[in-house]
C-alpha positions as CSV (number, residue, x, y, z in Angstrom):
1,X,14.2,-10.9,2.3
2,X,14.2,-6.9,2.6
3,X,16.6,-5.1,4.4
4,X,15.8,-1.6,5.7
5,X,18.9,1.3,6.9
6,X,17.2,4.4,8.6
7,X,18.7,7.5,8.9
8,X,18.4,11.5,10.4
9,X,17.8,11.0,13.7
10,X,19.1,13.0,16.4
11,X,18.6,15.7,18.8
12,X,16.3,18.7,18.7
13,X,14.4,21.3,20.2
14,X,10.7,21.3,20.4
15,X,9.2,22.6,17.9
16,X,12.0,21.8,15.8
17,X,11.7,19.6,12.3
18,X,13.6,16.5,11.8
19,X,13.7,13.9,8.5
20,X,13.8,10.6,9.3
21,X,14.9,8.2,5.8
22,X,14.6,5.0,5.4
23,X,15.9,2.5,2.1
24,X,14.6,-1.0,0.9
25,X,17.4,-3.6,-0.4
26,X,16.9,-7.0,-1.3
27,X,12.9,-7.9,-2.5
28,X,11.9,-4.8,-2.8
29,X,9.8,-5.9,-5.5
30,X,7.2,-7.8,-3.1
31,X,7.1,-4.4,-0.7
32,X,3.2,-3.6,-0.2
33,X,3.5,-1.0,2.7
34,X,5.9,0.8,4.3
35,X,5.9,2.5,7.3
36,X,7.3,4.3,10.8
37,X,6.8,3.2,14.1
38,X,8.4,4.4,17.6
39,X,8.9,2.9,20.8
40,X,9.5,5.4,23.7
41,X,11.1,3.7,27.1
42,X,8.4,1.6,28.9
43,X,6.0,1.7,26.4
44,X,4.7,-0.5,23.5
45,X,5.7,0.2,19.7
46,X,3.4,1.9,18.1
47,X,2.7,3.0,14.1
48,X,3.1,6.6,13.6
49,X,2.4,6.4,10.0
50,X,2.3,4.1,7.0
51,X,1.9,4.3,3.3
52,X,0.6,1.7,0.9
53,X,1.9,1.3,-3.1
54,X,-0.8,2.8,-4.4
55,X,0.1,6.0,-1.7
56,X,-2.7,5.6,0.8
57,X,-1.5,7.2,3.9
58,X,-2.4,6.5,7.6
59,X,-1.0,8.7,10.4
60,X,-1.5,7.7,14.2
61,X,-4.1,10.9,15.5
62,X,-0.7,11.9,17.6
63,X,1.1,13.2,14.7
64,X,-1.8,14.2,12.4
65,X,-0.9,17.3,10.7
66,X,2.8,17.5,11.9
67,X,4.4,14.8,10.1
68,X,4.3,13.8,6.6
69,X,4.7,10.1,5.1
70,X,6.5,9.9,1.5
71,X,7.9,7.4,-0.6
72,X,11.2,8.4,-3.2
73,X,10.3,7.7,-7.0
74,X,12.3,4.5,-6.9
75,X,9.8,3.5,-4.7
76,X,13.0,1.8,-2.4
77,X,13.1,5.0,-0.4
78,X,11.0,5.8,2.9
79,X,10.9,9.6,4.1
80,X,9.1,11.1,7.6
81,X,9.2,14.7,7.7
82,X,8.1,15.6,11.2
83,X,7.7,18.9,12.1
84,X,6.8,20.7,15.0
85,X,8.4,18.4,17.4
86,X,7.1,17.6,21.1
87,X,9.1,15.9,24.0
88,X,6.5,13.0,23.9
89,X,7.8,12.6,20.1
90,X,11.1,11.0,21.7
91,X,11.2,7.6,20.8
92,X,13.6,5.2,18.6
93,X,11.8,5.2,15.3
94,X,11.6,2.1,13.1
95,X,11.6,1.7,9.7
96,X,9.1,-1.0,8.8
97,X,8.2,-3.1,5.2
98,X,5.0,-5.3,4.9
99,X,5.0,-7.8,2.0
100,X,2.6,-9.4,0.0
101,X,3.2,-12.5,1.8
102,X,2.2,-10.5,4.9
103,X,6.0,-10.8,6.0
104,X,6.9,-7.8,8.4
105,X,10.6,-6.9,8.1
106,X,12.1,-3.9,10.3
107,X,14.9,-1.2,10.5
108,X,17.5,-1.2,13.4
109,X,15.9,2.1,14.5
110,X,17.3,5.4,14.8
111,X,17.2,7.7,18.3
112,X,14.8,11.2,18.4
113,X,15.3,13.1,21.3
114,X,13.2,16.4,21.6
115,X,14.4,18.1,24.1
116,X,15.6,21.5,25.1
């Protein structure tokens, strides 16, 4: 079992920056990928970006270039710097951890609003 807390949502202007963080308790040791993902009202989740062990990155083509996947030293620690925020960036945002096993565990999500 992994459990995930996110943290630094909240409210901003566009154009603004916001840091979303995210920490791993439990397994962590059988972590393989961690990621973000957002689900805006009415609409599907989707991955905004992941990152593998061995620091491969994948970004969805929305937020190339404005936000940035990272991963602490402890490894247990999940970062999203976004910057350059757009009103279609409001979403909740979910921390997520894939396994080994292929198990997918999730965050309880944290609110961005961009708005003015």
């Amino acid at each position: 079992q992994v459990q995930l807390v996110e943290s630094g949502g909240g409210l901003v202007q566009p154009g603004g920056s916001l840091t979303l963080s995210c920490v791993a308790s439990g397994s962590i040791f059988t972590i393989y990928s961690m990621g973000w993902y957002r689900q805006a009202p009415g609409k599907q989740r989707e991955l905004v970006a992941s990152i593998t062990n061995g620091g491969s990155t994948n970004y969805a083509d929305s937020v190339k270039g404005r936000f940035t996947i990272s991963r602490g030293n402890a490894k247990n620690t999940l970062y999203l710097q976004m910057n350059s925020l757009k009103p279609e960036d409001t979403a909740v945002y979910y921390c997520n951890v894939r396994t080994l096993a292929l198990h997918n565990y999730w965050g309880q999500g944290t609110q961005v609003t961009v708005s003015s």
